[in-house]
C-alpha positions, 0 to 999 in steps of 0.5 A, a space after each residue: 608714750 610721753 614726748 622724748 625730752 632733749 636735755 638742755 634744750 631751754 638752756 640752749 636757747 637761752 646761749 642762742 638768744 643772747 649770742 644773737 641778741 649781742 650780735 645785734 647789740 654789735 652791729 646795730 650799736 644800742 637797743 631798746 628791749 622791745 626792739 631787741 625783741 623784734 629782731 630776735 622775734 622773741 616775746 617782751 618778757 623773754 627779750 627784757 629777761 634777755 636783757 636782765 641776765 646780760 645786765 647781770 653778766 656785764 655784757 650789756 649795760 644802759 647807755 641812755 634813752 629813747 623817747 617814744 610815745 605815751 608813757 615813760 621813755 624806754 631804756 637803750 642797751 648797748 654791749 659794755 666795751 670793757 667787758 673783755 679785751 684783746 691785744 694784737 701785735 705786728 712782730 717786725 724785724 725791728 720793731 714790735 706794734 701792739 694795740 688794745 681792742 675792747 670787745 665791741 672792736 674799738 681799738 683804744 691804744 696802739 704802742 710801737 717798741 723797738 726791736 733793735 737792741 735786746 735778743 729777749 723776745 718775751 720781754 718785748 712782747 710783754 713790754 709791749 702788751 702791758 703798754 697797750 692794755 695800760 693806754 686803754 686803761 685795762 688791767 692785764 687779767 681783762 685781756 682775753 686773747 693775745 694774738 702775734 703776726 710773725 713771719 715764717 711758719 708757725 706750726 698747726 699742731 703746737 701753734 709754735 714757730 718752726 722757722 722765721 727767716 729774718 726773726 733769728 731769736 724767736 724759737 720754738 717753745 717761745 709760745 709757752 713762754 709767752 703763754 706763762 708770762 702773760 697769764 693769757 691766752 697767746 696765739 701765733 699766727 703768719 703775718 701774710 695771712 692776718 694781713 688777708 683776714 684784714 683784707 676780707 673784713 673791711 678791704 678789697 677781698 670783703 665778701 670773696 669766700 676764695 681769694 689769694 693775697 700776694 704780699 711783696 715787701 722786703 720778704 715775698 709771701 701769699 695767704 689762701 682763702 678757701 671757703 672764708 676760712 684760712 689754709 695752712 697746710 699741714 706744716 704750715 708752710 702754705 703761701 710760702 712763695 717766696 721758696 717757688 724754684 722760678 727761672 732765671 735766679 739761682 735755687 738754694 738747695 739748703 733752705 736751713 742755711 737762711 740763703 734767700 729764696 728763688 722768687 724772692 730774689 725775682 720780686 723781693 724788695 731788693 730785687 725791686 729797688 735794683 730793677 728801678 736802678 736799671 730804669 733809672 730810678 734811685 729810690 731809698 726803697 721799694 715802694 717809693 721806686 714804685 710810685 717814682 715810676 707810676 709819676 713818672 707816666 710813660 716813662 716809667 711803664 717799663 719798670 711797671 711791666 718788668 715787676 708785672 712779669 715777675 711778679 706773674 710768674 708766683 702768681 701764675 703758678 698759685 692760680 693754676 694749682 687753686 684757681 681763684 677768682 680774686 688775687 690782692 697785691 699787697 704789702 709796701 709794694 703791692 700797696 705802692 703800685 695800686 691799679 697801674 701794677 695791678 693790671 699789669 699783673 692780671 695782664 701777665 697771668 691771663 698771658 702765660 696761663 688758661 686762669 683769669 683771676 681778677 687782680 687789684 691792689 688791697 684797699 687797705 693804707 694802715 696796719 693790715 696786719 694789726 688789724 687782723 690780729 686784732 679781728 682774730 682774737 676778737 672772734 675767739 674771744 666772742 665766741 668764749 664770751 658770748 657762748 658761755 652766757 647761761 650758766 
């Protein structure tokens, strides 16, 4: 009997080898076609028809040379940065960020508009895309992903919002609207969780498959981690911790009525700036009470302690229920109180539970949810871009 041919199977190595050989080109910056070939372990002629079908593609393009021994120097490659683009926003209360990224992740525009004064949030979402692509010199049909960081749910199975709580305009049936107005590939996602996705690339989560990140700004929020991959839930509404019923505030019994949640009136912001007041510390916001206090030294431990306390009651009552070794503090005032809250806090869970998750502040200071916007759609968009090479 002849061996069983599997069908496909050279094309299929052919999709592996130049996903592989761009993976490369990504992380190592420009190659040559012999050092491409010993990376992947592929032969000369193999590697150089690698790169010819790349070339012929617009994936890679030649960047320069490298001058070797006898002979002429060989040619470098490098992933073309404007083979595709993507476009990450941060959708604020008042105000909406988008910035432009080519495929290798360079971000190449960033624009700010204001939220304030229209109740139209198609045309500022598009206002704002079409600014960044335009700054990063991308024509709109090169952007391949747009990806929104909203607060609230967004629902797994339509990728729609269900419910922003300090978003009032934006509504189910906005993802198709957007969607048809950009021609483009729109995903909505969390802002919490973008946040955590920032914080396991390049700050304080990198390498921690399970993790929680505990946002605390003007709203309360918490992203899971679970085998490096994100959970939602199956309505979406994992992490949202702002609606623990904790002692001590009253528990709204009518969430539609937009009454502001139990452990958010414990640790939201306001909540904060009003604890900081009784300590004697009058800040213009929360943050700044925070590190008021963190300068003040011993005087202000007091206020430290009261927002660790609190603070550990979410916290506590994650750990107990996913048990994770790594919890990040996040968010303006989680960023605020750096090391100083964070101890505080790992203190406090260790106290009132059998958990000991190590807690930190995040390692990130600019835009985390920009830039998990960001590094979402591009790992869409290089699986779409670098999976489809063979034609």
């Amino acid at each position: 009997m002849s061996a069983t041919r599997l069908p496909g199977t050279p094309r299929l190595l052919r999709a592996l080898n130049d996903r592989a050989a761009l993976e490369l080109l990504l992380e190592r910056g420009p190659l040559t076609r012999a050092r491409l070939g010993e990376l992947t372990g592929l032969s000369k002629v193999t590697a150089s028809q690698l790169v010819e079908r790349l070339e012929e593609r617009g994936l890679v393009a030649r960047v320069g040379e490298q001058a070797g021994g006898r002979g002429p120097n060989a040619q470098l490659y490098a992933v073309r940065p404007g083979s595709a683009y993507v476009v990450g926003v941060d959708v604020g209360a008042e105000r909406v960020m988008a910035a432009c990224a080519d495929i290798t992740g360079a971000v190449v525009s960033q624009v700010e508009q204001s939220t304030r004064d229209t109740d139209d949030p198609v045309g500022v979402v598009h206002t704002a895309v079409v600014q960044a692509a335009s700054r990063a010199g991308a024509q709109l049909d090169s952007v391949r992903r747009v990806v929104l960081g909203t607060p609230g749910l967004v629902d797994p199975a339509t990728g729609d919002i269900t419910f922003a709580f300090n978003l009032p305009r934006w509504h189910r049936g906005l993802l198709a609207a957007l969607r048809e107005d950009l021609h483009t590939p729109v995903v909505f996602e969390n802002d919490v969780n973008l946040a955590a996705v920032a914080e396991a690339q390049s700050g304080a989560a990198q390498g921690v498959a399970d993790f929680v990140l505990v946002w605390v700004g003007a709203g309360v929020g918490l992203a899971i981690m679970l085998g490096g991959r994100l959970h939602h839930g199956s309505s979406g509404a994992a992490g949202e911790i702002g609606y623990l019923p904790v002692p001590g505030v009253p528990i709204p019994r009518d969430v539609s009525r937009r009454a502001k949640p139990a452990f958010q009136q414990l640790a939201g912001a306001d909540a904060v700036r009003a604890v900081a007041r009784e300590h004697g510390i009058d800040a213009p916001d929360a943050a700044d009470a925070v590190r008021a206090a963190i300068a003040a030294g011993t005087t202000g431990g007091p206020l430290l302690d009261e927002l660790a306390r609190r603070l550990a009651l979410g916290v506590a009552s994650t750990c107990v229920v996913l048990d994770p070794p790594l919890v990040v503090l996040a968010g303006e005032v989680g960023q605020a109180g750096g090391v100083a809250l964070a101890e505080r806090v790992q203190h406090e869970v260790a106290a009132i539970t059998l958990v000991r998750p190590r807690v930190v502040p995040t390692g990130l200071t600019e835009e985390p949810i920009l830039r998990g916007a960001l590094r979402t759609a591009l790992d869409a968009v290089r699986d779409e871009v670098f999976g489809s090479t063979v034609g």
